[in-house]
C-alpha positions in Angstrom: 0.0 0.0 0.0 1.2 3.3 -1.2 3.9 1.9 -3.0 4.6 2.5 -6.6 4.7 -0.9 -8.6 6.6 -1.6 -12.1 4.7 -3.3 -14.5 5.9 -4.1 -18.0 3.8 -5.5 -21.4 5.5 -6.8 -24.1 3.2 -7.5 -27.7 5.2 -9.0 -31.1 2.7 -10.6 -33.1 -0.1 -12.5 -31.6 2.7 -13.4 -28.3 1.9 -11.2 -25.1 4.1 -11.1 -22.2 3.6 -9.3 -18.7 5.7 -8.8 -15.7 4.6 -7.0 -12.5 7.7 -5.9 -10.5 9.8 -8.2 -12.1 8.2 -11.0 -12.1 6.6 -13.0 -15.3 3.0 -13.1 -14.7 1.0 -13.8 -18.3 2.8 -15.5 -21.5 0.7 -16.6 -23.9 -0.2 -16.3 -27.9 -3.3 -15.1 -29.4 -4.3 -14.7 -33.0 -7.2 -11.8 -32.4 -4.0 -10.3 -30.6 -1.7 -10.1 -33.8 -4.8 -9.1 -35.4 -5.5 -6.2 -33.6 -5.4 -2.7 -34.6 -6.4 0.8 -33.1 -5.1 2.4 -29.2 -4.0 1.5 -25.6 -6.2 1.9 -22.9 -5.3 1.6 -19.7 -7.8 -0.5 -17.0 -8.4 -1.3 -13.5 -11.3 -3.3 -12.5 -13.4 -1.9 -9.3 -12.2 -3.4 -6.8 -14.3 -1.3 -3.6 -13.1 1.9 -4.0 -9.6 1.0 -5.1 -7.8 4.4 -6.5 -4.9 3.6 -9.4 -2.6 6.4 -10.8 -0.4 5.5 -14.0 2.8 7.5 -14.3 6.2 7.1 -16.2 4.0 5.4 -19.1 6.8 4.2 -22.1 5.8 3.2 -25.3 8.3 1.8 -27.8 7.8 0.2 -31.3 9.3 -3.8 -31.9 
């Protein structure tokens, strides 16, 4: 609580991988995901109340 976390996402082609403060947490592939087109939204499901701030957001291109 009240501590800034690190989360990174990595897309190249339909293969997704995630990490949350260093730690591998989703690696999967996905057709629809190479498929996609369009923008990045950020999201956080309620959760009671919860309050989430994003800062220090990088974006680079594969």
């Amino acid at each position: 609580m009240g501590e800034w976390n690190t989360m990174k996402i990595r897309v190249d082609g339909d293969h997704l991988t995630s990490w949350l403060n260093g730690t591998e947490m989703v690696n999967f592939s996905d057709e629809k995901i190479g498929e996609g087109e369009g923008g990045i939204a950020l999201q956080i499901h309620d959760g009671g109340g919860i309050k989430v701030k994003w800062r220090n957001i990088v974006i680079e291109e594969l």
